[in-house]
C-alpha positions as CSV (number, residue, x, y, z in Angstrom):
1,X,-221.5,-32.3,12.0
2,X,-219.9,-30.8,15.1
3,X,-215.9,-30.1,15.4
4,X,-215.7,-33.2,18.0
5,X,-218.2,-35.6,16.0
6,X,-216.1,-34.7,13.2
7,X,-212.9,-35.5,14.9
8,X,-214.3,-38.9,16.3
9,X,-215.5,-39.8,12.9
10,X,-212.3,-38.9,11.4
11,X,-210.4,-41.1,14.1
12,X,-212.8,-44.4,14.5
13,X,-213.9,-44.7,10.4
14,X,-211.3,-46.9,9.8
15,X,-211.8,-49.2,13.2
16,X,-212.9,-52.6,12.9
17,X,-216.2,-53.3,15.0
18,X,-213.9,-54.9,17.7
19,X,-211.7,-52.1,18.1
20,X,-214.7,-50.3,18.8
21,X,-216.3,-52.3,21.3
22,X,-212.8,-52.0,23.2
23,X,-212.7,-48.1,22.6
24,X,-216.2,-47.8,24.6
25,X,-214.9,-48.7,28.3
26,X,-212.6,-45.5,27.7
27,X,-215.7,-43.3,26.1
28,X,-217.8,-44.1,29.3
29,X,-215.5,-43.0,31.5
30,X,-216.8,-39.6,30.7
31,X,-220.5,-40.5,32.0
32,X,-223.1,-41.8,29.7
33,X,-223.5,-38.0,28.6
34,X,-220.1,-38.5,26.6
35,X,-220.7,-37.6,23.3
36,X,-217.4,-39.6,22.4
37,X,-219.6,-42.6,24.0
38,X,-222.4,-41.9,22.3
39,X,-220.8,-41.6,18.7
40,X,-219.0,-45.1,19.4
41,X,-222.3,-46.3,20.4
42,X,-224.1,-45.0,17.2
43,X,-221.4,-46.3,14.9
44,X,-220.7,-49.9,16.6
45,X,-225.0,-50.0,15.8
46,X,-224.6,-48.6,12.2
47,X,-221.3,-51.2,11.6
48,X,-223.5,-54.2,13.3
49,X,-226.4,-53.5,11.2
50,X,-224.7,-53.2,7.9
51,X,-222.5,-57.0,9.0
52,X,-225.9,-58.6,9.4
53,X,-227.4,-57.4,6.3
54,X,-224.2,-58.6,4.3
55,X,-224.8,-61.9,6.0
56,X,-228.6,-61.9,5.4
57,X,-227.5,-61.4,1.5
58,X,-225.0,-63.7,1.4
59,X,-227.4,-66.1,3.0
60,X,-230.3,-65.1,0.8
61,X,-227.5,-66.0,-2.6
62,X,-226.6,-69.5,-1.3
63,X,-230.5,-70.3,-0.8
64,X,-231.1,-68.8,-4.1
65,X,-228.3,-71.2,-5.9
66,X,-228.9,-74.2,-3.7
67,X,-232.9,-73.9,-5.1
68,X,-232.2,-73.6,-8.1
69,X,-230.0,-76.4,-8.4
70,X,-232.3,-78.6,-6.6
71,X,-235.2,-77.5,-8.7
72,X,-232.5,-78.3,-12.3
73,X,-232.1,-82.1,-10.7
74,X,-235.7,-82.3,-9.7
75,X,-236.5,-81.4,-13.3
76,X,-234.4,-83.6,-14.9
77,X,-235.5,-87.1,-12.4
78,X,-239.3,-86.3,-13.6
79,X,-238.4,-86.2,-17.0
80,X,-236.2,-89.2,-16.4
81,X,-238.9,-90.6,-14.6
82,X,-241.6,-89.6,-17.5
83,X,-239.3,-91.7,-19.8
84,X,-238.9,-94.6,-17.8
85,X,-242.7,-94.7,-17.1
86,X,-243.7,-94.1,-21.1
87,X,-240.8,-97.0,-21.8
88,X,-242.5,-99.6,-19.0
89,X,-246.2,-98.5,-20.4
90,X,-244.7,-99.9,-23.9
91,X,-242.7,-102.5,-22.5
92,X,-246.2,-103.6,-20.8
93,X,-248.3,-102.8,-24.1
94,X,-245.9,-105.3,-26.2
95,X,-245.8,-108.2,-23.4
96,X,-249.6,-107.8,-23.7
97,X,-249.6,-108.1,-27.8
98,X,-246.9,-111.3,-27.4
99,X,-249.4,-112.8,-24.6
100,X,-252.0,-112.9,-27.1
101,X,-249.8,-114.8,-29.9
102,X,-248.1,-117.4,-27.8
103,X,-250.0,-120.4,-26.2
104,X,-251.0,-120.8,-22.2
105,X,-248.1,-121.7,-20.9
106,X,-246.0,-119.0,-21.7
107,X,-249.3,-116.4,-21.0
108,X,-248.7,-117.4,-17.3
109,X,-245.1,-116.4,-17.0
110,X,-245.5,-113.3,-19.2
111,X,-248.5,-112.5,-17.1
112,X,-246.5,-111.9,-14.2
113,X,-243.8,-110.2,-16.1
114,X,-246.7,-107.5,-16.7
115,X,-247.9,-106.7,-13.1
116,X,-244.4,-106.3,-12.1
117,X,-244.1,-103.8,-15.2
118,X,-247.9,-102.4,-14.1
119,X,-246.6,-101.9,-10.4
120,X,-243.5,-100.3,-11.6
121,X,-245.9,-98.2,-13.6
122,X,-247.8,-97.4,-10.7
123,X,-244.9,-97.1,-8.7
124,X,-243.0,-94.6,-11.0
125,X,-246.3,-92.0,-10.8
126,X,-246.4,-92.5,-7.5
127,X,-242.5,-90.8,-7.6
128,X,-243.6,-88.1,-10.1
129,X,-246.6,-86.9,-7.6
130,X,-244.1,-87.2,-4.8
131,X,-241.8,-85.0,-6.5
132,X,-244.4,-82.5,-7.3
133,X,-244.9,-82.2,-3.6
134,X,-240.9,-81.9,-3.0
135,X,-240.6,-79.1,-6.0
136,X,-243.8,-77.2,-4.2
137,X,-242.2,-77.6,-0.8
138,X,-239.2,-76.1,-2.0
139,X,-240.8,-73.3,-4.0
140,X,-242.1,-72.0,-0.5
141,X,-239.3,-72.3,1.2
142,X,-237.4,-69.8,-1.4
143,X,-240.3,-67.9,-1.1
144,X,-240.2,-67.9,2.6
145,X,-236.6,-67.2,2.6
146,X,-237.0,-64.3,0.0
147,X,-239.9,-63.0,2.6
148,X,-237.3,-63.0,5.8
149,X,-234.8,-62.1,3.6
150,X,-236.3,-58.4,3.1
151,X,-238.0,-58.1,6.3
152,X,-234.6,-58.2,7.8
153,X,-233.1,-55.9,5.1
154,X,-236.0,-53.7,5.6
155,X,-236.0,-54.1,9.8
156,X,-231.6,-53.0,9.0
157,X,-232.9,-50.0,7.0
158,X,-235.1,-48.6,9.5
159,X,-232.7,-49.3,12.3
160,X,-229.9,-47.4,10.1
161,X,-232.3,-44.7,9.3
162,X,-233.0,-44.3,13.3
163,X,-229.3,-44.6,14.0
164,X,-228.3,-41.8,11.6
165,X,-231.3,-39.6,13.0
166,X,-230.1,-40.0,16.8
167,X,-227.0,-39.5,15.9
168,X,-228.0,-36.1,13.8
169,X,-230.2,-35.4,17.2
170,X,-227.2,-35.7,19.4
171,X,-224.6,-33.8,17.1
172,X,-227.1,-30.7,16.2
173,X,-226.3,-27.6,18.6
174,X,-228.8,-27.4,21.5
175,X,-231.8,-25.2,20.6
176,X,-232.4,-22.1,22.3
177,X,-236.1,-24.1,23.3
178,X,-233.9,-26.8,25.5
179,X,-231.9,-26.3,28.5
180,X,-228.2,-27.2,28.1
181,X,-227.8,-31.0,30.0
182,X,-225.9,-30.4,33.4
């Protein structure tokens, strides 16, 4: 690292991103050839890209959480649900045995007592396939999430990784091979 780089990193460590974005207007003054401009340039990049992959994260928790919170009370509505539909199927299997027993005029009322209890039946499954579809919709969703989440964190790494190597470009003496900039 070069006396000056050194000294600019020693003075602008500490800056928040918009004290740097005001120190550039100052830093271009000397041309876009400034190496002050270019450090402040290279660090206001390096400070952007690590703020986004902190929010990415943070984003990429809260998903995580709400998920798995959705997918605990999705859980426990089927198994509700499983309950409710095992307690109609005996509620329907004992109006069926009392049907039998008691004479016609009661079979008729009891009679629609059990479709209602069939549909409900019917009704109830159709809530448990329903669901299914919800808990798979949401399960690619995470997974979606999860798959931006470390494209991004990956696309931030590289752009880091390309930062730090222009900035190691721009602060390494000039080589013999190339002609000083005039």
């Amino acid at each position: 690292m070069s006396r000056s780089t050194q000294n600019y990193y020693t003075e602008y460590r500490t800056k928040s991103i918009e004290e740097i974005i005001a120190a550039l207007p100052s830093a271009y003054g000397g041309g876009e050839g400034s190496s002050l401009y270019h450090f402040l340039h290279n660090l206001l990049f390096t400070r952007l890209s690590e703020s986004l992959a902190g929010a990415l994260k943070a984003s990429t928790e809260t998903t995580g959480k709400s998920a798995n919170l959705i997918g605990i009370k999705i859980d426990v509505l089927v198994m509700t649900l499983g309950e409710v539909g095992n307690a109609l199927s005996d509620a329907a299997n004992n109006i069926k045995q009392v049907t039998d027993v008691r004479a016609l005029e009661i079979v008729g009322g009891l009679g629609k007592l059990t479709d209602a209890l069939d549909q409900a039946s019917q009704q109830s499954t159709r809530f448990g396939r329903r669901l299914n579809w919800l808990t798979a919709a949401l399960l690619l969703a995470a997974g979606l999430t999860a798959g931006a989440t470390i494209f991004y964190a990956w696309e931030t790494k590289r752009q880091v990784d390309l930062s730090q190597q222009q900035l190691q470009q721009h602060t390494a003496p000039n080589s013999p091979a190339t002609p000083p900039k005039q």
